[in-house]
Structures are given as structure tokens and as C-alpha cells.
C-alpha positions in Angstrom: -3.0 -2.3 9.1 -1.3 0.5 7.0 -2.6 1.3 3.4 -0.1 3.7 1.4 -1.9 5.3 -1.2 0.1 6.6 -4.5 -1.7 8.8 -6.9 -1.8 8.8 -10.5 0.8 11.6 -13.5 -1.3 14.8 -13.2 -2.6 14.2 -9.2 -1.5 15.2 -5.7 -2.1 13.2 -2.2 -5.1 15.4 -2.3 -7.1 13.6 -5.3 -7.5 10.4 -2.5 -9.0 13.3 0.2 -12.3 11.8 0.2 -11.4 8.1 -0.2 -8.7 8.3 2.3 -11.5 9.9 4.9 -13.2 7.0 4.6 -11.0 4.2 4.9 -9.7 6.0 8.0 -13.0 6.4 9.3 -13.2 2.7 8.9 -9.8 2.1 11.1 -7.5 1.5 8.2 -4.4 3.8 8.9 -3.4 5.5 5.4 -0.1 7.3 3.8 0.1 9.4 1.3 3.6 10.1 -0.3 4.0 13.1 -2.4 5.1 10.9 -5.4 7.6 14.0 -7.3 9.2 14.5 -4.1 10.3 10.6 -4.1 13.1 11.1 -6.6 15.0 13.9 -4.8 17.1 15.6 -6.6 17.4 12.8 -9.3 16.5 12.9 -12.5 12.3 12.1 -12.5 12.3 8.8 -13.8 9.9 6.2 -12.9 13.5 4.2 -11.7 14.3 7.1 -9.3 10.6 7.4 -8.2 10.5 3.2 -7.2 14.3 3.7 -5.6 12.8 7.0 -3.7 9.8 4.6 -2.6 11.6 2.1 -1.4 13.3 3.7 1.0 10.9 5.4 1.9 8.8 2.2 3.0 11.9 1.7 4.9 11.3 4.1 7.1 7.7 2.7 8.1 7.0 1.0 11.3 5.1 -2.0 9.5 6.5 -5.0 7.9 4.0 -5.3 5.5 1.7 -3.3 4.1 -1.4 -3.0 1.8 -0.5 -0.5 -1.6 -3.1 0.9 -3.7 -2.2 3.1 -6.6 -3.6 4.8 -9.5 -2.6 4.7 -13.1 1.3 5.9 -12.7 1.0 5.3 -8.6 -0.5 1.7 -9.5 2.7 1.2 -12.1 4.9 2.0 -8.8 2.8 -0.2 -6.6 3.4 -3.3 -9.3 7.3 -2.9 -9.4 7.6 -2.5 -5.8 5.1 -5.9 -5.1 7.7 -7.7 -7.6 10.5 -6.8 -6.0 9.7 -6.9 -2.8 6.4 -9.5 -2.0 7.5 -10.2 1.2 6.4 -6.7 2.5 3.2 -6.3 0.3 -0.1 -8.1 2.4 -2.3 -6.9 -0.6 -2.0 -4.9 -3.6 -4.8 -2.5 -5.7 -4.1 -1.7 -9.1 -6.5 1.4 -10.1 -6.4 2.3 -14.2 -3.3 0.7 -14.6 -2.3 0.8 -18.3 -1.0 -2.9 -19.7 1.3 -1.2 -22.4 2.5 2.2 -23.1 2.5 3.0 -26.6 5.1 4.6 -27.5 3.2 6.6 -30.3 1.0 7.2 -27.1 4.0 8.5 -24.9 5.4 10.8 -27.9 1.7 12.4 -28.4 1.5 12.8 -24.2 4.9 14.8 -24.5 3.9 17.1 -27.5 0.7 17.9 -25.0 3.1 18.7 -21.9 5.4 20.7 -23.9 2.3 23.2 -24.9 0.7 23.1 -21.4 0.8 25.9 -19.5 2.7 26.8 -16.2 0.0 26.8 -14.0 -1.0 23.6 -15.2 2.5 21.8 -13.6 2.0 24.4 -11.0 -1.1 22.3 -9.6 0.3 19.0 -9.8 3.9 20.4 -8.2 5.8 19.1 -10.8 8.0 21.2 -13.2 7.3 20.5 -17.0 10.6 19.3 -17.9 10.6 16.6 -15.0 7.5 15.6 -16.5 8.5 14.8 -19.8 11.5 13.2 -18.8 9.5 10.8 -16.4 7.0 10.2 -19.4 10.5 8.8 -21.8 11.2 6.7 -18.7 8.3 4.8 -19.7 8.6 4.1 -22.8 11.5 1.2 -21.9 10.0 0.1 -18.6 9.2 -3.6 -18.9 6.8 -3.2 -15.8 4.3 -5.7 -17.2 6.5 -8.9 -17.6 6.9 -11.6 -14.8 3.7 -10.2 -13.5 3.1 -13.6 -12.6 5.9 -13.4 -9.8 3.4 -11.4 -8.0 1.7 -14.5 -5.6 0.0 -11.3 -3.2 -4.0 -10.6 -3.6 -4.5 -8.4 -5.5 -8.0 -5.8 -6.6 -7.6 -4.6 -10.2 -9.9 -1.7 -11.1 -10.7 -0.2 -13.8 -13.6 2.6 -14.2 -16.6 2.0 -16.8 -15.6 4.6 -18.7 -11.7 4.3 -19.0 -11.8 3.0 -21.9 -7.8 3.2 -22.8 -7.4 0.9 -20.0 -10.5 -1.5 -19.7 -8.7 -4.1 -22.5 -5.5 -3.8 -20.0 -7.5 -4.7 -16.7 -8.7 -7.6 -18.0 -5.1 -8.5 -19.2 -4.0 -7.8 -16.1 -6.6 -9.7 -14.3 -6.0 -12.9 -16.9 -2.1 -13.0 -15.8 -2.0 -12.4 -12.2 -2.8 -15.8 -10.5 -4.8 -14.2 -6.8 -6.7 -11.2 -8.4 -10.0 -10.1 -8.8 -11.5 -7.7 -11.1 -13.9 -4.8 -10.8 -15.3 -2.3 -13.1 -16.6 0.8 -11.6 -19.9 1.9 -13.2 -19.7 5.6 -14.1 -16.3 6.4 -13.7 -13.6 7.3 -16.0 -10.1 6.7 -15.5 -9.3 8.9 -12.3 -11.6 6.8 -10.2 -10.8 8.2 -6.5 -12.1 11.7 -7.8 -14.9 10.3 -9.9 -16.5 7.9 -8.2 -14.6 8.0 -4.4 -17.2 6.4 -1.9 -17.9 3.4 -4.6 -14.1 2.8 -4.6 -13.7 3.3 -0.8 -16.5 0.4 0.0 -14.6 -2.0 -3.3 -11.3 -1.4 -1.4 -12.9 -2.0 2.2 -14.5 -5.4 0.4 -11.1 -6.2 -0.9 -9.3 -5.8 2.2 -12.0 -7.3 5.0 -11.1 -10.6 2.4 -7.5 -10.0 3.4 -6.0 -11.7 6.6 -4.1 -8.7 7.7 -7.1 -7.2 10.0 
């Protein structure tokens, strides 16, 4: 079984280091796609990001597969499962926010636009690619006809992400096969803060799963 793992606005492949070891360790083959590099030499919007994924899950030697992704990642994860459910054996949702505000989004691009170089430097993502992929969210429907979504699915939400505890449970409400679990301690970038606890509630999650 292939997991593909998508991290979260702000992360690299290298925030699910530690989680990644483990689920490997535990026989699940992972992937890690460098999310920025998904939209080529498009414009970075999250509609060139899920066009870029798509093709490249194309390219993979499975026909299904098991997607877990973080905040932005898990937003990806969602519009691909609803688009294409035939290829998606499970699905885990991690901090996923139920709306974006758009007061929210405007505040989040004032905060880019006085960030520092090295700051887009680390996440390998120029500033101005970043705000434009932050206005590409403030029209994405991404949460309606959730319901289409008929795959199992693990929503997770750390104790302390409190901008997105309200959502989970949303989330959890409107998706028909899902479970819910909070993790205790950790905020909202969960595979940094709390990695083994979210390794052994995704190895639960998948073990349930009849894709071993």
C-alpha cells in the first residue's frame, strides 16, 4: 500500500521526516511531493497545485492509494478524493480549516507581504507565489458536496488548534465514513508537534482499512 503524504502552506516534505520513518518502518510505502513544485510554471493557485497533483498520481504504479495531508496538503487531498474516489482507498484530513475567512486570508497576506526573505527561503516558495496561492482560496468552494466523498476517512485535529477544532468536528458531522481524533498536546502542525502519536492514529486508521 502507498501513502502520499502532502504537507501543510509554510512546510516542506521534510516536516513528515519523523512520521514518514515510522510508517515505513511499519511496511507502508510513503511519497512525498514537493507541493510548490506541483504547479510548474503556472501561476501558484491551489487549481494549478490539484491539476499538478493529478498528474502526478498518474504517474504512480498503484491504482489507489491512501492520502494524508495537512492543513493546505489536507485541502488538496479533499479535492482530489472528490474528484477522483475511485483512486483514493482512504483519506486523512490533518488541521483542515472548514472555511477560510476572508478577513482571515486578507490579514494572512498583510503578514506575508512583511515576512522576510529567508522566511520563503525555508519553505522554497517565493513570496509573491505565496500570496497569490493564499487569493486562490478565498473562492475555493472546497467544502461543499463533501458528502460525495463515500472513502474512510481520519480527521484530525490537534488539542490545541483551536482555529480548526470547530471545523473538524464540522467536517466529521458531514462526511458519512469518518472518524474523529483530537490529538492531546498538539497545535495545528501535528506531524512536527506531536509525530509518533500521529504515526500510531494513522497506523490505527489504516490496519481498519482493507487495503493491507
Amino acid at each position: 500500500m502507498r501513502m502520499i503524504l502532502l504537507h501543510g502552506l509554510g512546510q516542506t516534505g521534510s516536516n513528515w521526516k519523523m512520521v514518514r520513518t515510522i510508517l515505513n518502518h511499519k511496511g507502508i510505502r510513503t511519497s512525498v511531493p514537493a507541493l510548490y513544485d506541483l504547479a510548474a510554471a503556472r501561476p501558484m493557485t491551489l487549481e494549478s497545485l490539484l491539476e499538478g497533483f493529478e498528474h502526478y498520481c498518474t504517474m504512480l504504479p498503484e491504482q489507489e492509494f491512501v492520502l494524508c495531508g495537512l492543513s493546505l496538503g489536507g485541502i488538496l487531498a479533499l479535492e482530489y478524493a472528490k474528484k477522483h474516489p475511485e483512486k483514493v482507498s482512504g483519506l486523512i484530513l490533518i488541521g483542515v480549516p472548514y472555511t477560510v475567512s476572508r478577513n482571515v486570508l486578507a490579514f494572512q497576506n498583510q503578514v506575508m507581504k512583511l515576512m522576510p526573505k529567508k522566511y520563503f527561503d525555508k519553505m522554497r516558495l517565493p513570496k509573491d507565489q505565496c500570496v497569490s496561492l493564499l487569493d486562490s482560496l478565498k473562492t475555493l468552494p472546497y467544502t461543499e458536496n463533501v458528502e460525495l466523498v463515500k472513502t474512510d476517512t481520519l480527521i484530525v485535529c490537534g488539542e490545541k488548534d483551536k482555529a480548526n477544532r470547530k471545523g473538524a468536528y464540522a467536517l466529521f458531522e458531514r462526511l458519512p465514513d469518518s472518524r474523529l481524533e483530537i490529538i492531546p498536546g498538539a497545535r495545528h502542525e501535528v506531524n512536527t508537534d506531536k509525530p509518533r502519536k500521529l504515526a500510531n492514529t494513522i497506523l490505527g486508521f489504516v490496519h481498519e482499512l482493507d487495503v493491507l
